[in-house]
Biopython code that builds the backbone (N, CA, C, O; Angstrom):
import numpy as np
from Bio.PDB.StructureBuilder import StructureBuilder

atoms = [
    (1, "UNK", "N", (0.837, -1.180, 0.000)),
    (1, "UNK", "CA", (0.000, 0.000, 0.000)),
    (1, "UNK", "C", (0.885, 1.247, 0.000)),
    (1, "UNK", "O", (2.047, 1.390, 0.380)),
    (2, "UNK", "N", (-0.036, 2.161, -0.562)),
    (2, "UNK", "CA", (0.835, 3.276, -0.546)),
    (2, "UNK", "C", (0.202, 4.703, -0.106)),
    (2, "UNK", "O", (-0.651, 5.290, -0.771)),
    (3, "UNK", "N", (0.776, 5.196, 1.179)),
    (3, "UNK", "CA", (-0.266, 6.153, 1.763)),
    (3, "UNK", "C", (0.952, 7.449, 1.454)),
    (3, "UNK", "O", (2.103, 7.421, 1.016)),
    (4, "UNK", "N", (-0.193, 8.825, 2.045)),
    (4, "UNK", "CA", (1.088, 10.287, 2.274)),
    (4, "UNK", "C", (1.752, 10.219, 3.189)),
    (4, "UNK", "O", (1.312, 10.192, 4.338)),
    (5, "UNK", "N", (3.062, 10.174, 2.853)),
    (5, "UNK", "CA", (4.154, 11.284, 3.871)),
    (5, "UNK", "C", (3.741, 11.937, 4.910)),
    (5, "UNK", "O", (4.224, 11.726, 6.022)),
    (6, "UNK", "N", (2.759, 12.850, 4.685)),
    (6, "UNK", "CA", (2.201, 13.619, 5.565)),
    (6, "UNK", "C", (1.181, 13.527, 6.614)),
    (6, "UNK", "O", (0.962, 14.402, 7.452)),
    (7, "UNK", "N", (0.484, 12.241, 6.493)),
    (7, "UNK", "CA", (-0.212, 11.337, 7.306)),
    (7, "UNK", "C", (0.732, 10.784, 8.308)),
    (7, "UNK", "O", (0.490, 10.800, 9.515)),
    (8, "UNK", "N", (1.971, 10.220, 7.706)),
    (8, "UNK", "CA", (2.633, 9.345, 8.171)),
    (8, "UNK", "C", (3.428, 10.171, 9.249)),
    (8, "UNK", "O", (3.559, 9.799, 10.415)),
    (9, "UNK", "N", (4.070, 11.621, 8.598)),
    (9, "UNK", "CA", (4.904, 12.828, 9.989)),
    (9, "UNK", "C", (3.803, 12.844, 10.880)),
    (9, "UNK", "O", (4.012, 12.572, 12.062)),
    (10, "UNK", "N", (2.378, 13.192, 10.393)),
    (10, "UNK", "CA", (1.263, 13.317, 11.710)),
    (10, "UNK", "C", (1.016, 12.484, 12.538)),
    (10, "UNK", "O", (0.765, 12.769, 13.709)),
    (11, "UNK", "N", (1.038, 11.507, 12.151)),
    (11, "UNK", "CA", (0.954, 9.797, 13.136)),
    (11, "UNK", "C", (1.994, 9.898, 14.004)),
    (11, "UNK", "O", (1.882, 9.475, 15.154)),
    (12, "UNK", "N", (3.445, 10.632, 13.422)),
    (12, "UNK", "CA", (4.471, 9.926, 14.170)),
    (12, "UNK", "C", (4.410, 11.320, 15.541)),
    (12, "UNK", "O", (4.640, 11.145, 16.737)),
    (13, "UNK", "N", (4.037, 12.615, 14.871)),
    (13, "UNK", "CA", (4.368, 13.252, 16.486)),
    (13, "UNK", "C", (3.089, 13.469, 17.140)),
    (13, "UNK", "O", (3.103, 14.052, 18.223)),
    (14, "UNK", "N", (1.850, 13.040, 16.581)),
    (14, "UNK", "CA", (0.896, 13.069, 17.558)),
    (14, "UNK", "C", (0.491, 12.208, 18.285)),
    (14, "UNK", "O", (0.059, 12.464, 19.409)),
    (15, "UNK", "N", (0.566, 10.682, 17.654)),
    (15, "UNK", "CA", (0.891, 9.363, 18.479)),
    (15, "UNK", "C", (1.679, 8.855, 19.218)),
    (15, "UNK", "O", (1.319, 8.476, 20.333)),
    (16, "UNK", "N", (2.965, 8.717, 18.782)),
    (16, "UNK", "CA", (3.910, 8.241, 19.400)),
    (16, "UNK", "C", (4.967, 9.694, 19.803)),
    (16, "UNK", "O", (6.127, 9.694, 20.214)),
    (17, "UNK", "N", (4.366, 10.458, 19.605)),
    (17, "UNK", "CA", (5.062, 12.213, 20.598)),
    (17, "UNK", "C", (6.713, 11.536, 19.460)),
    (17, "UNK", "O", (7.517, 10.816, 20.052)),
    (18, "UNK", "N", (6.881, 11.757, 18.495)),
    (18, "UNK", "CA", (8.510, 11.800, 18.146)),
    (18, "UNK", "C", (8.579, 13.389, 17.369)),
    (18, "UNK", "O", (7.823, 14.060, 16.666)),
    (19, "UNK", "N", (9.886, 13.525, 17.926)),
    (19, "UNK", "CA", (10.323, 14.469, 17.067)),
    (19, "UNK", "C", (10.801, 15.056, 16.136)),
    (19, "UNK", "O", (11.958, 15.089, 16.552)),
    (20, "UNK", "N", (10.831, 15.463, 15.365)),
    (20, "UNK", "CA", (11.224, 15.872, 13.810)),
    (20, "UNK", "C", (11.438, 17.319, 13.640)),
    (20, "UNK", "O", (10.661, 18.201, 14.006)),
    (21, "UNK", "N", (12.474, 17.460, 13.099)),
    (21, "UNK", "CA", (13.431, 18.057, 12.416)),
    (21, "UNK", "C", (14.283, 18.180, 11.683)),
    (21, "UNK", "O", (15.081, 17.242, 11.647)),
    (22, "UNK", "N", (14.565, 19.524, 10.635)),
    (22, "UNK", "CA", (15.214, 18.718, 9.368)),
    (22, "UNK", "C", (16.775, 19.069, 8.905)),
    (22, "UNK", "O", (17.206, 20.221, 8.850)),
    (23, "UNK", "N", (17.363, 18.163, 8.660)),
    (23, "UNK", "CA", (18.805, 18.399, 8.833)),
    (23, "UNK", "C", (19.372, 19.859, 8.608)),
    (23, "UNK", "O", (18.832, 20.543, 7.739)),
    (24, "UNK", "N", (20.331, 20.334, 9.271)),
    (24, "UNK", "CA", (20.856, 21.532, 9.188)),
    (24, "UNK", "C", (21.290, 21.948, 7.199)),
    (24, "UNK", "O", (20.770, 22.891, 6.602)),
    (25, "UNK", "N", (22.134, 21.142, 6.673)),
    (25, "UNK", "CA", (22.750, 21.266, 5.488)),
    (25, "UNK", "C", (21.656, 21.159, 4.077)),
    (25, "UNK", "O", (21.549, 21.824, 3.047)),
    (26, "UNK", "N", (20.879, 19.866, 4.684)),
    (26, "UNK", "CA", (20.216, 19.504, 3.782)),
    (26, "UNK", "C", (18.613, 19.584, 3.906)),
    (26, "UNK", "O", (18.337, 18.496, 4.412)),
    (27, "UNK", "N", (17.411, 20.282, 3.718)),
    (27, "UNK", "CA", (16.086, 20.453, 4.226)),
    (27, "UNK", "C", (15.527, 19.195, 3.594)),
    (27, "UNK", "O", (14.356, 18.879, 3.803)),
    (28, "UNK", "N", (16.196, 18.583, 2.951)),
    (28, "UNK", "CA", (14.858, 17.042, 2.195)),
    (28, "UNK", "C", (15.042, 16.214, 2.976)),
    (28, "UNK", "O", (14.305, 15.240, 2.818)),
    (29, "UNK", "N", (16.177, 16.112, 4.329)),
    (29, "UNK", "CA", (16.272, 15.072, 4.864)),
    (29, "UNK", "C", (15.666, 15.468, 6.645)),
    (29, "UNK", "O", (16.156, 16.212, 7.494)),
    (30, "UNK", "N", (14.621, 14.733, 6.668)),
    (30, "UNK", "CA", (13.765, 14.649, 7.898)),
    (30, "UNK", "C", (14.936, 14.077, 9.201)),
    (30, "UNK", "O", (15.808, 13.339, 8.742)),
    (31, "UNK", "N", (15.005, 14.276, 10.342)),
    (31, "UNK", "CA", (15.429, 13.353, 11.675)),
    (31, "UNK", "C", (14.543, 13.136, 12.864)),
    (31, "UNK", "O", (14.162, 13.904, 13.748)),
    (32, "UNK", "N", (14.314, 11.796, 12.613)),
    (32, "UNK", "CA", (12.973, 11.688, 13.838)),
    (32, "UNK", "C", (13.563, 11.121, 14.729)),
    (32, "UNK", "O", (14.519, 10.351, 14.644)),
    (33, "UNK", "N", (13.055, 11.453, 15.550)),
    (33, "UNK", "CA", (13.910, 11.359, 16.956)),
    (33, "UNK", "C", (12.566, 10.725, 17.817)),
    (33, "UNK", "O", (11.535, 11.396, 17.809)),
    (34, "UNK", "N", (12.590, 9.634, 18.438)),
    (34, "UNK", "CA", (11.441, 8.884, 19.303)),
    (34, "UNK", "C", (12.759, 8.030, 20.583)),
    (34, "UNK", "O", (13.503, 7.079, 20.343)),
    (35, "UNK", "N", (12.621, 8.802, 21.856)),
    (35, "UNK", "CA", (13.615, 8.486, 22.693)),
    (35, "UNK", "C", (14.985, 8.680, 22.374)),
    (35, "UNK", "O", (15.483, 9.777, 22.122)),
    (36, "UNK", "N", (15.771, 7.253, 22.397)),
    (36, "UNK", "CA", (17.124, 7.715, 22.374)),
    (36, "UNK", "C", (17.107, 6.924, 20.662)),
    (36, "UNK", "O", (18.203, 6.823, 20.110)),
    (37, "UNK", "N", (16.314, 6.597, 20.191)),
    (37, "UNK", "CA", (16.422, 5.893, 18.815)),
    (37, "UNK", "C", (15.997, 7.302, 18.014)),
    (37, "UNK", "O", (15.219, 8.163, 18.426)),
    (38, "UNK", "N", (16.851, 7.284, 16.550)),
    (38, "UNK", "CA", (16.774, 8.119, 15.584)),
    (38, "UNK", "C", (16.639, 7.615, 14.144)),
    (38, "UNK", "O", (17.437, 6.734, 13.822)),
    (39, "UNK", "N", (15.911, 7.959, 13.384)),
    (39, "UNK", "CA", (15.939, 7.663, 11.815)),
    (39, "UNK", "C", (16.279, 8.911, 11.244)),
    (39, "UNK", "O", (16.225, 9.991, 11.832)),
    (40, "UNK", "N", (16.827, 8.615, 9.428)),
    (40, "UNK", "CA", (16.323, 9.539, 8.610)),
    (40, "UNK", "C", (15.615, 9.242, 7.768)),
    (40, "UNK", "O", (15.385, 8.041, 7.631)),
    (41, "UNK", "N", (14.899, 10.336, 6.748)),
    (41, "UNK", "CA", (13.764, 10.206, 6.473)),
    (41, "UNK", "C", (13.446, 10.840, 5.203)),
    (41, "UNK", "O", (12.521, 11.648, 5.288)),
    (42, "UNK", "N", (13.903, 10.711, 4.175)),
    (42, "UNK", "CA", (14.277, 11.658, 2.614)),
    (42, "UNK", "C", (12.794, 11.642, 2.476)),
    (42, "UNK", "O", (12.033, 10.676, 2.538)),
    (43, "UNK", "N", (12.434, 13.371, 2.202)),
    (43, "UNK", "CA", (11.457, 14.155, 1.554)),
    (43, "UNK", "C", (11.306, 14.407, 0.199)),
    (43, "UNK", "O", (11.816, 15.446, -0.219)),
    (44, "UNK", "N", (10.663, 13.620, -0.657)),
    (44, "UNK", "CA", (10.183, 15.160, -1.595)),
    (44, "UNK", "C", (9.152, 15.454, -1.953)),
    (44, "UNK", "O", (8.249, 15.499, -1.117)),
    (45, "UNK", "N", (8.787, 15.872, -3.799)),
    (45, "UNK", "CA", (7.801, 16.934, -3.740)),
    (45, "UNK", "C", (6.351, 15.095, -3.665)),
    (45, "UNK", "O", (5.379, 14.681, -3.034)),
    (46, "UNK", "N", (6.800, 14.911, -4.224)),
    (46, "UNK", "CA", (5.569, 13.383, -4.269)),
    (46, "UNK", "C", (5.663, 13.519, -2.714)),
    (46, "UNK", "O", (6.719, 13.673, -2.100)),
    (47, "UNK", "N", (4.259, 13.433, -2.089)),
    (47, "UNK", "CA", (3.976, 13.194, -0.680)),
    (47, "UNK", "C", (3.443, 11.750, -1.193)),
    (47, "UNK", "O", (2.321, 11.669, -1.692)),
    (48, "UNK", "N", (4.543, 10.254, -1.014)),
    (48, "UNK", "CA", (4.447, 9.307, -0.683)),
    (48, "UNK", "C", (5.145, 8.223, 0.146)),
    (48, "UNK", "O", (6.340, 8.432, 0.356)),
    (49, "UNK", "N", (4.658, 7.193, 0.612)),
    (49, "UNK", "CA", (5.235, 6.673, 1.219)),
    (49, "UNK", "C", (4.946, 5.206, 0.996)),
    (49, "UNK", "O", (3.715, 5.179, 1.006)),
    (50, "UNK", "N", (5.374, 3.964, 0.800)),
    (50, "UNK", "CA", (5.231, 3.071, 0.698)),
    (50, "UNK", "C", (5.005, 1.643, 2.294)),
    (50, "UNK", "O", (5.549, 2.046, 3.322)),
    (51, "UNK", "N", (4.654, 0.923, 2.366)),
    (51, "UNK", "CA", (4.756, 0.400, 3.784)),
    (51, "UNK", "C", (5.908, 0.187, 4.574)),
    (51, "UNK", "O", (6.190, 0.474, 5.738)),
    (52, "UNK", "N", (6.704, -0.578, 3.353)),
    (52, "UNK", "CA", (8.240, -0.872, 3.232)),
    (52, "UNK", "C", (8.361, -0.197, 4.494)),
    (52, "UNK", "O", (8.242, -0.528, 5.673)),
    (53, "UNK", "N", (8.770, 1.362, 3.565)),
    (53, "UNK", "CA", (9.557, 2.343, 4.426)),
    (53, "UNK", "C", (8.922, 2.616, 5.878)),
    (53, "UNK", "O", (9.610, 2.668, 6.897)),
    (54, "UNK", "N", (7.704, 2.763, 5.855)),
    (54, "UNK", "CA", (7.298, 2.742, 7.432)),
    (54, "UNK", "C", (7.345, 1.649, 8.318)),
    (54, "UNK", "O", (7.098, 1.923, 9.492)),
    (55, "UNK", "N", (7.562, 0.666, 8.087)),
    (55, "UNK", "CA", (8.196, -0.320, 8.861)),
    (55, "UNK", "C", (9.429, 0.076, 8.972)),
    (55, "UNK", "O", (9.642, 0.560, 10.084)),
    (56, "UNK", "N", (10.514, 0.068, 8.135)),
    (56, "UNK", "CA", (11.959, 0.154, 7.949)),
    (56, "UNK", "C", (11.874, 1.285, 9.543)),
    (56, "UNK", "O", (12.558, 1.037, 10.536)),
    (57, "UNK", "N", (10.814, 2.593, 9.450)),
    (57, "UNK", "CA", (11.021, 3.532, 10.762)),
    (57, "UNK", "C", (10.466, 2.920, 11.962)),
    (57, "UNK", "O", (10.699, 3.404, 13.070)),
    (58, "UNK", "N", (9.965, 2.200, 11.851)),
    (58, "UNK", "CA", (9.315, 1.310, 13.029)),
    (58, "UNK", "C", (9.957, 0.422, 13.577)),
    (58, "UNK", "O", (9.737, 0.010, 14.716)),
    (59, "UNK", "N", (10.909, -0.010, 12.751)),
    (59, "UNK", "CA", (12.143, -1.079, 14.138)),
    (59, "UNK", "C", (13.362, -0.339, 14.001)),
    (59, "UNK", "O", (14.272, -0.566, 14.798)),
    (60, "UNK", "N", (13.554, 0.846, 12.751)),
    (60, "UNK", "CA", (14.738, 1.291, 13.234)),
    (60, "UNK", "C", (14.147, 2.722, 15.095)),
    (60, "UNK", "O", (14.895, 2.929, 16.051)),
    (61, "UNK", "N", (13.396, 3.042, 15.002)),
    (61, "UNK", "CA", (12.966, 3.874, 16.049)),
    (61, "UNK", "C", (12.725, 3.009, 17.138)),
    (61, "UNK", "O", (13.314, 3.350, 18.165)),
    (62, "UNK", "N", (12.025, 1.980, 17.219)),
    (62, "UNK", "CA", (11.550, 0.815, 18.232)),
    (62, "UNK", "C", (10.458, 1.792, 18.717)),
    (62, "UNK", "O", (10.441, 2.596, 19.649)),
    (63, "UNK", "N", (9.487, 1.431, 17.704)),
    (63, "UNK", "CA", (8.049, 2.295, 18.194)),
    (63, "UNK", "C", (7.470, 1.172, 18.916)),
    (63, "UNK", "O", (7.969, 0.109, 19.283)),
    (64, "UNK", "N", (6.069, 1.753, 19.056)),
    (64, "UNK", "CA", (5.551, 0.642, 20.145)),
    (64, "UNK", "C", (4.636, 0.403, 18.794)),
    (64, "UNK", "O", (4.595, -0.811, 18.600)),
    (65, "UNK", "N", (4.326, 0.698, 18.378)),
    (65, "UNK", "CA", (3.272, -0.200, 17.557)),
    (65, "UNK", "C", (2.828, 0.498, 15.282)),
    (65, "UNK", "O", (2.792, 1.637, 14.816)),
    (66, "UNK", "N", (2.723, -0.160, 14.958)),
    (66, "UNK", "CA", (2.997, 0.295, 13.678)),
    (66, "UNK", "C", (1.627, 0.707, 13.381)),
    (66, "UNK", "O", (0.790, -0.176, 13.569)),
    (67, "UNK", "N", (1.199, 1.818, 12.970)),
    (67, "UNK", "CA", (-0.124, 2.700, 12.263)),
    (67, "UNK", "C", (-0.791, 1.777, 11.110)),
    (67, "UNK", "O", (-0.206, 1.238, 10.170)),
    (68, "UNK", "N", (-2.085, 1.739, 11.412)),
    (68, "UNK", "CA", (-3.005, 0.715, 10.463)),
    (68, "UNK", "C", (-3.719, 1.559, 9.127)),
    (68, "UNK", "O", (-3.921, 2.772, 9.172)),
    (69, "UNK", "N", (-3.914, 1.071, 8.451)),
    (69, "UNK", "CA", (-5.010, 1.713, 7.423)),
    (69, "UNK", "C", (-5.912, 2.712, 7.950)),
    (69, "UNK", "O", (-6.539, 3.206, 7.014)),
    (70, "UNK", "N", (-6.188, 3.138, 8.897)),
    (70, "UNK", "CA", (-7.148, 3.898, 9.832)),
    (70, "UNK", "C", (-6.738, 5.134, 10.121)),
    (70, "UNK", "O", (-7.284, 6.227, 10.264)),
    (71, "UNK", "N", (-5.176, 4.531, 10.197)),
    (71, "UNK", "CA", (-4.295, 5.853, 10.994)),
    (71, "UNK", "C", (-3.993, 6.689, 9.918)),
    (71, "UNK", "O", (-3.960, 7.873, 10.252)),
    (72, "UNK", "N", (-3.680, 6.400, 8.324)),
    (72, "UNK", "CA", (-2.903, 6.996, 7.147)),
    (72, "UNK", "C", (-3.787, 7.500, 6.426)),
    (72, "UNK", "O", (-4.966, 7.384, 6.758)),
    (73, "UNK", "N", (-3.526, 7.985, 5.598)),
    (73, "UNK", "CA", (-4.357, 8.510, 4.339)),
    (73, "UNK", "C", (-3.901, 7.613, 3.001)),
    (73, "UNK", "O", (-2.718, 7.882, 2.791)),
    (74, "UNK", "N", (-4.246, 6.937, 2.311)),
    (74, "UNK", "CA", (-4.140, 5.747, 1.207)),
    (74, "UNK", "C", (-4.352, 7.282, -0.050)),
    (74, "UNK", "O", (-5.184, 8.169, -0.244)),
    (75, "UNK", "N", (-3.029, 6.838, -0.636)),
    (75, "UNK", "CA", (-2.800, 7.341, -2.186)),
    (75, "UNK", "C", (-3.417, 6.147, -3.354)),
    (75, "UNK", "O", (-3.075, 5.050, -3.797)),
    (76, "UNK", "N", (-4.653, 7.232, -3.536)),
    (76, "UNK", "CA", (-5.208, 6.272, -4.551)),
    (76, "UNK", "C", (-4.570, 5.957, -5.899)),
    (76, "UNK", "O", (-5.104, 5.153, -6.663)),
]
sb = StructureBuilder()
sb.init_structure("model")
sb.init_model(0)
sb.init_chain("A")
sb.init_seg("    ")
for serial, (resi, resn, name, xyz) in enumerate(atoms, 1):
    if name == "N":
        sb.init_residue(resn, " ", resi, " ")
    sb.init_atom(name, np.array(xyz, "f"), 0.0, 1.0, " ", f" {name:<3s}", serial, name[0])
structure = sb.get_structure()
């Protein structure tokens, strides 16, 4: 499946409270910060995201639980 980007930043700091901010040098590259675990997170103008990759942030962060079809917005 393939949902927005922008669903997916909203899930991450209103659910699981992580933080985001975007690299000093480079603005396409996101750093989410959830405890002492960190990802990065390449932006661009396509607001998409594939599942893949939101898993890939989900054990590299060690969230507590991964966002369902409910939680995202689905790119039709």
């Amino acid at each position: 499946m393939i949902y927005t980007r922008s669903s997916f930043i909203t899930w991450l700091t209103k659910t699981c409270h992580c933080e985001i901010e975007p690299l000093r040098n480079n603005p396409k590259v996101l750093i989410i910060k959830y405890f002492n675990e960190s990802s990065k997170m390449f932006v661009n103008q396509k607001d998409v995201i594939d599942y893949e990759e939101i898993y890939l942030h989900y054990q590299r962060l060690l969230l507590p639980y991964l966002p369902g079809d409910k939680d995202l917005v689905i790119v039709e």
